[in-house]
N, C-alpha and C positions, 0 to 999 in steps of 0.2 A: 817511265812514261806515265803509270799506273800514278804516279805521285803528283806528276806536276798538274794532271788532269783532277785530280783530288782538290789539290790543294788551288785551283783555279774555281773549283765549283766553290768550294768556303770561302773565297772573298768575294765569289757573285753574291753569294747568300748575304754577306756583308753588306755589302753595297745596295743590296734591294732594300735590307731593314733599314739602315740609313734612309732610304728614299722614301720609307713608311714614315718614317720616323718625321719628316718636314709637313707633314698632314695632321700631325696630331699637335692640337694648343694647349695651351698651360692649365692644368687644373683647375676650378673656379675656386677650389680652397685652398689654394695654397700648400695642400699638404702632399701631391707627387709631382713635378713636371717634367717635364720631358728631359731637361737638363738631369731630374734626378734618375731617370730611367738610362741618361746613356753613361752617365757617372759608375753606378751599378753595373749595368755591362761590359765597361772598362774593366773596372776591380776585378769581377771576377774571371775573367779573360787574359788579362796582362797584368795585373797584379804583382809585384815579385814575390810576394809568399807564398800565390795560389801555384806561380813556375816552380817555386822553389817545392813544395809538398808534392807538385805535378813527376819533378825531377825523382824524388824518394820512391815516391809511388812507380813510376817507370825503371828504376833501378833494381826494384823488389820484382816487380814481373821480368825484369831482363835475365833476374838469376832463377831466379825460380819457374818460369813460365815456358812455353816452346819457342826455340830461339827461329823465329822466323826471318828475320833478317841477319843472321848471326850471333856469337856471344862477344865480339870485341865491340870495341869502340864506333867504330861504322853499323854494326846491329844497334849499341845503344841509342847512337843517334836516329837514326829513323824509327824507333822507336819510339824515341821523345817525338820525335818530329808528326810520326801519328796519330799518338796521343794528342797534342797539341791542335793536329788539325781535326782531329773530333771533338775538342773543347771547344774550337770556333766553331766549328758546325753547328752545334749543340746548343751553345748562349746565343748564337745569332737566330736562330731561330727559336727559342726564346723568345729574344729581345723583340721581333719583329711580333711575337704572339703577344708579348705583352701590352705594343702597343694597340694592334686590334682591339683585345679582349678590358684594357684599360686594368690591369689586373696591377698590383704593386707587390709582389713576389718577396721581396726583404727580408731578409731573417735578422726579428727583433730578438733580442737576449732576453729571459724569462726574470731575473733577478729574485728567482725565489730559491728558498737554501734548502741545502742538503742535495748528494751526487744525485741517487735515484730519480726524483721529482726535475729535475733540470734534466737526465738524458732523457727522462720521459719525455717532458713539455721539446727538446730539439729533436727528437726522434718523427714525434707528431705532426712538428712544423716543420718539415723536411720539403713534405707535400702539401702546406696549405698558402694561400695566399690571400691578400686584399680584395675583394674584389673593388668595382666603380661604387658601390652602394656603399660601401665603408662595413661590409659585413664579411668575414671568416667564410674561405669559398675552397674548395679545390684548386690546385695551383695547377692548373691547363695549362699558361703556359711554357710550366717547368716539362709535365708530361710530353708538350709536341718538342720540344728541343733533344728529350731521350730519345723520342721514338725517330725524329730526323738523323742527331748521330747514329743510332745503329742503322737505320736505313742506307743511309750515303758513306759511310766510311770504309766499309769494305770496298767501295768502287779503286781503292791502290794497296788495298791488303789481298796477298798468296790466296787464301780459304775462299775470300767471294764472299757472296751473302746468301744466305740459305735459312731454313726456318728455327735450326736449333742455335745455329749460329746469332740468331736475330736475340732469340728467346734467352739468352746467354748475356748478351750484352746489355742487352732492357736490368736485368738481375744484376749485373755488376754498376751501369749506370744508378741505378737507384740505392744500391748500396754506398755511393762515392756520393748521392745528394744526405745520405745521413751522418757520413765522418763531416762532412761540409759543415751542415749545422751544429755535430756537436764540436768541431774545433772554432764554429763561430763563438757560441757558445762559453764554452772555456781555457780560449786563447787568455787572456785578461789575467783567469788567475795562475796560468800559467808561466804568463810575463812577471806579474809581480813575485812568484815563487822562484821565478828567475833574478830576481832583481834581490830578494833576500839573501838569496845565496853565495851572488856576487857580494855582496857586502860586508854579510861574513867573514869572504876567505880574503879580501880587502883588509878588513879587521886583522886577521892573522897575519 
């Protein structure tokens, strides 16, 4: 019951950002519109890579973590299914922050070389965003989307919500906006190391 009451409050929140979202016009520069704000909260939300690293991610706490809904197949699933509705919680309110705030959140790629200097510059930009001014600002509306998921997603999880439990998930959410940027970051050369290596054993 715990779940479906969950999982009805994250497509209200949906559906309210949506409704922010028909108020805000198109940028006068061209350079974020609204189109590109809901494109962005698509990707990261339904994305099949962002499910698919989601799915990794949820398998690794299934085995490792306390099995709050079980360790079979029916625990993995609600699990996922958790996780998943605190991702929508989380970007939708976001999404609904960023059209307030007019903030363009994006995580651009640094294209400067060498590993350290790149996890640095994605490490950085984890939490920074656009602001309207076109100036490097604190990403606010990254922060109210963390602090919404840990707020709201205990309302269908066993524990409830309590202050360590809060202080807990704010430290793991913030941890998950930094693999973010750095797999944004160096997916690319990832792929293409991917793609060497197919070619090679092609070759053989």
């Amino acid at each position: 019951m715990l779940c479906r009451l969950g999982y009805l409050g994250c497509f209200s929140i949906f559906f309210l950002a949506c409704a922010v979202a028909q108020n805000r016009s198109t940028d006068a520069t061209g350079s974020v519109t609204l189109s590109d704000d809901f494109r962005y909260y698509l990707h990261r939300t339904y994305g099949m890579h962002r499910l698919g690293w989601l799915a990794v991610d949820t398998a690794i706490d299934h085995l490792t973590g306390e099995p709050e809904w079980g360790r079979g197949i029916g625990g993995y699933s609600c699990r996922y299914a958790s996780s998943f509705g605190r991702r929508l919680i989380s970007n939708s309110v976001e999404f609904g922050t960023i059209l307030v705030l007019r903030q363009d959140p994006r995580f651009h790629r640094s294209h400067k070389r060498g590993l350290f200097p790149r996890m640095k510059y994605a490490t950085k930009h984890a939490f920074l965003a656009i602001g309207s001014t076109g100036e490097i600002e604190p990403a606010y509306a990254r922060f109210a989307g963390i602090a919404g998921g840990a707020l709201i997603a205990p309302a269908w999880r066993r524990r409830g919500l309590s202050a360590s439990g809060f202080g807990q998930d704010l430290a793991f959410s913030t941890l998950d906006q930094v693999q973010n940027s750095l797999l944004t970051e160096f997916t690319p050369d990832l792929v293409n190391v991917g793609r060497k290596v197919r070619k090679r054993m092609l070759r053989k």
